[in-house]
N, C-alpha and C positions, 0 to 999 in steps of 0.2 A: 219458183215457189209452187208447190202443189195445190189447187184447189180444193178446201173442205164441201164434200160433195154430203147433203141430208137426205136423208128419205122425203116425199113429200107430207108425212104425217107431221115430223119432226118440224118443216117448216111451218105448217099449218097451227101445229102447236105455240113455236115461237113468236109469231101472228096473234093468236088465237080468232085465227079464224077457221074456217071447214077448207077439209082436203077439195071438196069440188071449189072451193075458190082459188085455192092454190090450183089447180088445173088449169080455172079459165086464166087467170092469168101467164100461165105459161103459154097456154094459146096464145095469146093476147100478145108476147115476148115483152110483158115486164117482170119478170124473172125469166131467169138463166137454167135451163134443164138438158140433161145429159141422157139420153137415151143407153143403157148398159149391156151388155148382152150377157141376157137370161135374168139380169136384174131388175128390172122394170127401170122408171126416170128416175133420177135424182135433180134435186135443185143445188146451187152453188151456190153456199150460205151465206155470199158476200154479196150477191143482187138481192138481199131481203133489205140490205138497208135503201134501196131505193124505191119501194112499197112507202115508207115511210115518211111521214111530211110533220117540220117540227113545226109547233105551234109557236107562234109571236106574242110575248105578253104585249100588253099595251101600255 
C-alpha cells in the first residue's frame, strides 16, 4: 500500500497548528517526513494520528 504523503502546510492545517511546529516536530521524529527531490519534505498523513492524544471523559 502506498503512503499518502502531504505537504507540510497541509498537515499543519489538519492540526491547526503552524508550519514551524510541524517542523520541530519532524525534528523531534514525532511525525514521519520524506525528504523528495527537488520537492522539499512531505509528511505521511498517517503519523498525524499519533500527535494526537484522546481525552478520557470522566
Amino acid at each position: 500500500m502506498a503512503r499518502k504523503l502531504i505537504t507540510q502546510a497541509q498537515a499543519a492545517e489538519t492540526l491547526a497548528v503552524d508550519v514551524t511546529t510541524i517542523r520541530r516536530w519532524l525534528a523531534a521524529g514525532k511525525l514521519d517526513g520524506y525528504k523528495l527531490a527537488g520537492h522539499g519534505v512531505r509528511v505521511d498523513a498517517a503519523s498525524l494520528d499519533r500527535i494526537l492524544t484522546p481525552i478520557r471523559s470522566a
